[in-house]
N, C-alpha and C positions, 0 to 999 in steps of 0.2 A: 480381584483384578485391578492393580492399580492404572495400567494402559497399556499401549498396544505394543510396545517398546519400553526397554527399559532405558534407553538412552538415544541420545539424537535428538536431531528438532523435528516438530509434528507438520505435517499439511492442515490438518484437523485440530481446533479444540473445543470439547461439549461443554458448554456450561450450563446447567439446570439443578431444579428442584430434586432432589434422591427420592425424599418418601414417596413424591409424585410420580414421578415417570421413568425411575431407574429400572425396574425389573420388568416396562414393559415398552411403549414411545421409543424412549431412548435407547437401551438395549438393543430393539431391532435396528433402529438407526447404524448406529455403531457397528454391527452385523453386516449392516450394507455396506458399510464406507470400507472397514477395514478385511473382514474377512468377501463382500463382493468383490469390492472395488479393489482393494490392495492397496487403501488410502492410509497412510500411516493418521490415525488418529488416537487422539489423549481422551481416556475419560478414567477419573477420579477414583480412587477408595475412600469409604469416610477416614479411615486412618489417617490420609492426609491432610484433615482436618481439624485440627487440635488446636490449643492456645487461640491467641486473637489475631495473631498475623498468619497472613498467604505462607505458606511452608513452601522452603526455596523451592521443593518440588513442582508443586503447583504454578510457580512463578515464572520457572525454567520453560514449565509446557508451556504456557500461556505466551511469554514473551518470543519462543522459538515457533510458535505455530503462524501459519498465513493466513488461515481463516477462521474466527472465530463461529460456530454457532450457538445461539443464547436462546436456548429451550423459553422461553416465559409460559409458565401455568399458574393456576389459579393460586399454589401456598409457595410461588416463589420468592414476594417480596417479605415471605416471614423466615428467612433466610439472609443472615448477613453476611454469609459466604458465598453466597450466589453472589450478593453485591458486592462485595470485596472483589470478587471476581471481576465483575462488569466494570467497575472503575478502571482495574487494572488495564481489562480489553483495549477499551478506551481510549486510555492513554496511551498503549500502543496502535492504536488507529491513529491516534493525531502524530507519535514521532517518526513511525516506520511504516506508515500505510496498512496495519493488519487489515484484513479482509474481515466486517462481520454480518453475518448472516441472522438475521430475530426470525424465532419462530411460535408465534403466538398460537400455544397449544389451551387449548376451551378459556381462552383469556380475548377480548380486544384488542388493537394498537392503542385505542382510546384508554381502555382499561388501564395500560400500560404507563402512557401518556400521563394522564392525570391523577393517577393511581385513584380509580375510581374502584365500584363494584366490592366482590371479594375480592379481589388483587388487592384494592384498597382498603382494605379492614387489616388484612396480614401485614400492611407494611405501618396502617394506623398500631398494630400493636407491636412489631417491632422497635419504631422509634420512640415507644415511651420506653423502651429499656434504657434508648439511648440517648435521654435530655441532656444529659452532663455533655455530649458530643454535636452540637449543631451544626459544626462544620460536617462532620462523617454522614450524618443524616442528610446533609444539603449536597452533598456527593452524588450519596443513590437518589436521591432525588434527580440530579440531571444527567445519571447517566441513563438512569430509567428512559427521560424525556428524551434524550440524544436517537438513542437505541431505537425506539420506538418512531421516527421519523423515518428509518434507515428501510429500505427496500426489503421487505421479508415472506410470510407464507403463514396464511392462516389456518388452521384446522377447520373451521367452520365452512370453508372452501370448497374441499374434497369428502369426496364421498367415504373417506377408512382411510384408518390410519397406514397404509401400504401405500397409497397411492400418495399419501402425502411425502411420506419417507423416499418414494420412489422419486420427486419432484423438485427436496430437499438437495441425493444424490444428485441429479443431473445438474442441478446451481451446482451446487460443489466444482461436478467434474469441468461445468464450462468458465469456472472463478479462475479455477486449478490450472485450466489449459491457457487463457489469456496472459496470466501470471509469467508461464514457460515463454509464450508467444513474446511478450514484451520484455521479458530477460534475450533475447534472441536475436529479438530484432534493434536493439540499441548496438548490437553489435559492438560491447563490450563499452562503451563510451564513460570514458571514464569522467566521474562528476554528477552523473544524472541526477542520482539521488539526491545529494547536495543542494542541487538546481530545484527537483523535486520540494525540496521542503523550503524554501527560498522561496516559489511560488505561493504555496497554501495559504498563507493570512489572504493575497487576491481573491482568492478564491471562497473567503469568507464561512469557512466552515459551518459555525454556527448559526446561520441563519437559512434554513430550511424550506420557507416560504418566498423567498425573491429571487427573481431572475438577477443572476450577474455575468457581465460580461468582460473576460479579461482577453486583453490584447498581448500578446509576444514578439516583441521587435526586437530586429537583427538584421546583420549584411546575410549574404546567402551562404549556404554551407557551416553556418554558424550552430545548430542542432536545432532550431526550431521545432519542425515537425517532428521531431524524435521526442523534445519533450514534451509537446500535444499530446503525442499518440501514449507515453509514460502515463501523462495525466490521466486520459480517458480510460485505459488501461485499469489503473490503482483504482479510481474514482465512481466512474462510470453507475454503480447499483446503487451509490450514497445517494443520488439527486435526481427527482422527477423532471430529462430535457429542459431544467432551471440554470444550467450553467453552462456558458458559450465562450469558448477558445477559438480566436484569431489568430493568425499567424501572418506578421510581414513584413517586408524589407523596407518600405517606405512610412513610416510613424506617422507621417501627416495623414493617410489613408483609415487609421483608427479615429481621429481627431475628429475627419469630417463624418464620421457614423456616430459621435457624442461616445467613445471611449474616455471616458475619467483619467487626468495624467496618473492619478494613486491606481489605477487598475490595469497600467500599463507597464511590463513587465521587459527589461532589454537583457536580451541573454547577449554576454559576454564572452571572448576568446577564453581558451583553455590555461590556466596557470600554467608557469614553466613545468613543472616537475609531471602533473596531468598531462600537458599536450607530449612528454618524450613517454609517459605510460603507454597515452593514444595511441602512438605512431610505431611504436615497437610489437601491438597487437597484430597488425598487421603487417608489421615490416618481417617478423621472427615470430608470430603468431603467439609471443607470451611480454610478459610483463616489461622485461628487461634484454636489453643487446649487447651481443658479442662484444669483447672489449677492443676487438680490430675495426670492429665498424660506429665505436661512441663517438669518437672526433667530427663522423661527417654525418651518424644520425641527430648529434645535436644542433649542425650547420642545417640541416631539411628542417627540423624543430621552428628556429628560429627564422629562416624563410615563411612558413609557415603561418608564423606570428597567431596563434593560438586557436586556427581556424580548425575546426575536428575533421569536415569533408577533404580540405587540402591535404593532413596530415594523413588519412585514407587514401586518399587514392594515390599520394604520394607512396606510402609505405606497401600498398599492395601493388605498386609495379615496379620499385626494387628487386632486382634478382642477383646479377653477379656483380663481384668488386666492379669490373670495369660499365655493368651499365651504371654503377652506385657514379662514377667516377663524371659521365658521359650528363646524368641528370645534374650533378653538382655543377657542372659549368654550364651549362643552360641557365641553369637558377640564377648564375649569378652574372650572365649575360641580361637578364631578365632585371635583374636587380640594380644593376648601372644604366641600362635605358629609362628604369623611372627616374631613379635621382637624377640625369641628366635631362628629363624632358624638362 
């Protein structure tokens, strides 16, 4: 069984030891996700395993999946395709928010962490294969350490391994659902993402143990709380109530709580080409408008001036040519009383 699909991108992807816990752990896992749940999820054949690089297949699943889960057992750090893997994860956590899920099966966090125990003998004898490569060594080395910090589910916890797997799914389905919720409730806004990864250095990824607190200032209607609620969304399992999103319209207000100017984040109007995507979501409920009505959707655009709320509630009470026509001089009745106050 190479996966669950032979093409598409995954909601699921398994990463673990084979010899370890493929024909038993994992396997029922996978049972639950794909054939319970109807969770499309990716797990491996060794076939795909060959040469020293990740085989596009592997890369494809990994890169297209939302959440990763990273099986850790005791002979996984003797495994340099598990870590291949895990780097990979990783790296798609920091550019596109993957979702990952650790689950430390008869291993530690600590184990993990420090590469202590037998976890720590398999990967002591891994990297003597691989002295010529220090850097690849010092890789798994911190994605190990990363991973291991990250909110996950111990085996030693639960009473059988059903109940674990049983606890696994339900993370999954509620990762799965907030995922859907927060694609939904941005109500298409276009940029988020963008914004998204704009924020993250505040938010100090790698540092595990310190409270930080970022502030997000803006005029109103600017997306604030859409990108809080993105943040907590994407983030929320990474960080033990260590990290605190503000949101508000008057900057001086974070200043006097000792918000750091470097951790003070100003979200900005929507670029030209953005704020006419924005408005046409809801003006014509898709990307782009009729070519009868571009002349006075880009006049609303530009009234607008790059706010996401205006260009909403603007584009969803558009209805016919003549109330398009009825708004357009209001707007610009609107617009000669500022310039002339």
């Amino acid at each position: 069984m190479a996966s669950s699909s032979s093409s598409g991108n995954y909601e699921v992807f398994l990463n673990f030891r084979g010899k370890d816990t493929r024909k038993s752990f994992t396997c029922y896992l996978y049972d639950k996700l794909y054939e319970g749940k109807k969770i499309k999820t990716f797990i491996d054949d060794e076939e795909l395993r060959r040469g020293d690089e990740i085989s596009p297949a592997l890369l494809n699943a990994i890169q297209g999946s939302k959440i990763s889960v990273v099986i850790f057992s005791k002979d996984y750090a003797s495994s340099k395709w598990c870590l291949n893997e895990l780097v990979k994860i990783l790296e798609c956590k920091h550019t596109n928010g993957q979702i990952i899920i650790p689950v430390f099966y008869g291993v530690s966090p600590s184990d993990v962490r420090h590469q202590n125990g037998t976890f720590g003998d398999r990967f002591d004898e891994l990297k003597k294969q691989f002295e010529d490569k220090p850097e690849m060594v010092q890789n798994w080395r911190d994605a190990l350490t990363e991973t291991s910090h990250l909110a996950g589910h111990e085996s030693t916890k639960f009473r059988h391994d059903a109940e674990l797997v049983n606890k696994i799914v339900e993370d999954v389905l509620k990762k799965l659902e907030k995922i859907t919720v927060s694609t939904d409730s941005s109500n298409g806004l276009v940029g988020l993402n963008s914004r998204i990864e704009q924020i993250k250095p505040f938010l100090c990824m790698d540092l595990w143990d310190t409270v930080q607190i970022v502030g997000i200032w803006g005029m109103g209607g600017i997306g604030k709380t859409t990108l809080a609620e993105a943040i907590f969304d994407q983030f929320s399992g990474e960080f033990d109530g260590s990290r605190i999103v503000v949101t508000t319209r008057d900057k001086g207000v974070l200043e006097q709580f000792g918000v750091e100017e470097e951790n003070i984040y100003g979200v900005n109007g929507l670029k030209r080409d953005e704020a006419f995507e924005h408005f046409c979501n809801f003006a014509f409920k898709e990307k782009h408008c009729r070519e009868d009505f571009k002349r006075d959707s880009w006049k609303v655009v530009k009234y607008a001036d790059g706010n996401p709320l205006v260009l909403k509630v603007l584009g969803s009470s558009l209805k016919s040519k003549s109330h398009w026509e009825n708004v357009l001089i209001k707007l610009n009745h609107y617009k000669s009383e500022i310039e002339n106050s």
